[in-house]
N, C-alpha and C positions, 0 to 999 in steps of 0.2 A: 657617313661611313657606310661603307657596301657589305654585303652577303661575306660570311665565311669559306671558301670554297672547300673545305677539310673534307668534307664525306663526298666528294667527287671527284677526289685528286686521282682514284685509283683508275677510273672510268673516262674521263672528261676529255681528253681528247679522242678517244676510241669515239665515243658519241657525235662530239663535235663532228668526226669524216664520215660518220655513218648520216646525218641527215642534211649535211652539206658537204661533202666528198674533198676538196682541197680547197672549195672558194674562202675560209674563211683564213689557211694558210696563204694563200696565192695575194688574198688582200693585205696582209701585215707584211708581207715578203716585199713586195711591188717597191715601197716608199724608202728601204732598207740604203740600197745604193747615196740617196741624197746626204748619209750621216759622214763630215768631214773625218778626214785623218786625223790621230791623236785628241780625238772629242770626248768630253764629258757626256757621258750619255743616262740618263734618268729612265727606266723601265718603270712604271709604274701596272701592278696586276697583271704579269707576265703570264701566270700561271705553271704550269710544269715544264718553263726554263726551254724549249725546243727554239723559240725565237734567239735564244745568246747564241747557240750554233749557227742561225742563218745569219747572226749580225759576223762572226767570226769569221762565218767564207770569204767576207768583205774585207775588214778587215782583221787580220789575225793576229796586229799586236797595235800597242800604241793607244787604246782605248782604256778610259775610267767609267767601269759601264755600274751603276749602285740600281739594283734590283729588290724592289718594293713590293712585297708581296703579303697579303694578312695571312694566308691559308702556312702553315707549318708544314703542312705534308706537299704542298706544290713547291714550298723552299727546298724542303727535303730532296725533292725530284729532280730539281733545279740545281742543286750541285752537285750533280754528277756529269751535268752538261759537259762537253768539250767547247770549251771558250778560248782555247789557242792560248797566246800571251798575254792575252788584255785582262787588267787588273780589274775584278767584279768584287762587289762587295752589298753582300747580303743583308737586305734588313726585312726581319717579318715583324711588320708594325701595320697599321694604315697608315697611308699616304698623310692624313690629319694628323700625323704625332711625329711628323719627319721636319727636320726643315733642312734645307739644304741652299746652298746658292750660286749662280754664276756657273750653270748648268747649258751646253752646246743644243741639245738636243733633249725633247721630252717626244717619248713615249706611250700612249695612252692606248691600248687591244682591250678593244670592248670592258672600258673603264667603265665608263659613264651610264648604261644601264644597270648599272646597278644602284644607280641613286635617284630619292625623288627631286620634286621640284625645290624642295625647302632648303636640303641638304646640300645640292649641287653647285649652285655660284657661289659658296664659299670654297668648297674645294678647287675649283677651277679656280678662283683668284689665288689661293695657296701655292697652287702647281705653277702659273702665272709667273709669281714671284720668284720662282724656283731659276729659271728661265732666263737667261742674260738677252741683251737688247741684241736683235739680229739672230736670234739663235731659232731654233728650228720645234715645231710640235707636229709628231706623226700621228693622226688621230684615227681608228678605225674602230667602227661602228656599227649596228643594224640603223635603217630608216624605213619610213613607212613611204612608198610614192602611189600610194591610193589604191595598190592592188588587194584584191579580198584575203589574198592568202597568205600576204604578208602580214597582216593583223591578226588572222589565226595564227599563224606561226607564232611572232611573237611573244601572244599573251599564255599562250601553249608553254614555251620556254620560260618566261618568268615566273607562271604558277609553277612549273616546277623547282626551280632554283627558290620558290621562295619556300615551297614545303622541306625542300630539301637541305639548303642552303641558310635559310632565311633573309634571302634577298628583300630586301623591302619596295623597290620601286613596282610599280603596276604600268607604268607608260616610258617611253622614253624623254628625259627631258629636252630642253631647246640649246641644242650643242652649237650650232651654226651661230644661232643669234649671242650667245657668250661669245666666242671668235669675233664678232661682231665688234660688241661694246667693248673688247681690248685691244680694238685699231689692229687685229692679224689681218696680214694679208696672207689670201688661199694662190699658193702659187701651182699645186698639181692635187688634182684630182680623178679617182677613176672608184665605177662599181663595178660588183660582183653581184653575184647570185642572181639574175635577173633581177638589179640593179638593190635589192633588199640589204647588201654590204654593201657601204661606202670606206673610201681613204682618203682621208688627206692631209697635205701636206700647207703648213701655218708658219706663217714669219713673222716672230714679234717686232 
């Protein structure tokens, strides 16, 4: 289970543009288009709901979009979204206390740092299951590709979400290799931020 996000709901995106200007929107945006007509769509750790608006430019009815959120006040913020005609249905739980299934599309906007190593492959298989065979996972994330400031940055943002937040993870764990051992194949991929934001796109 991940960080609370409640004592940043008020802040958190102001921030998020202020020390990365839109790449961190531009990446969750990018993989949007691939989610079919009339799809079941799994949001997991949305945050303050801005994403249901971009998924509704798309498309603006027709969709069962269930948005997973632990933080209360990022729910709170969350439905006020303009979601067109697509039926959303809110749950503030973690993602571990949901089950759901037979899901088009999953979700995941910088899920996974928030978990450690121990935590993590259960939840991924959970989510996994969520998941119908053929069906889609949009996955965006930080990564490290060896640059110095990327691991400053980083560990800079985790110690604070963890004083602030209680985020528990201190590293990112190993997201590519889980994709890996569940036979997904990566069919699009693109980074951001001078390459420190990744996306992609996963077929079960």
């Amino acid at each position: 289970m991940g960080g609370n996000y409640d004592n940043s709901a008020s802040f958190y995106d102001g921030l998020s543009r202020l020390v990365f200007s839109k790449a961190l929107i531009n990446a969750q945006v990018y993989l949007l288009p691939h989610i079919p007509k009339n799809a079941n769509v799994l949001v997991i750790g949305g945050g303050t709901g801005w994403i249901l608006e971009e998924i509704s430019k798309i498309h603006s009815a027709g969709l069962t979009i269930t948005y997973v959120e632990i933080s209360a006040k990022m729910i709170a913020i969350s439905r006020k979204r303009n979601t067109g005609d697509n039926k959303v249905v809110f749950i503030n739980q973690p993602i571990e206390h949901v089950e759901l299934t037979g899901q088009d599309v999953v979700i995941t906007p910088f899920l996974f740092d928030n978990y450690t190593d121990d935590t993590f492959p259960a939840t991924f298989k959970h989510i996994h299951q969520m998941l119908k065979p053929g069906g889609i996972w949009l996955n965006t994330d930080f990564q490290l590709t060896g640059k110095w400031w990327q691991f400053v940055l980083l560990k800079s943002m985790l110690l604070f979400f963890k004083l602030l937040c209680g985020v528990p993870s201190w590293r990112l764990p190993d997201v590519a290799g889980q994709f890996n051992r569940f036979d997904y194949m990566q069919e699009d991929k693109k980074t951001f931020f001078k390459d420190f934001v990744v996306t992609g796109l996963y077929r079960k």
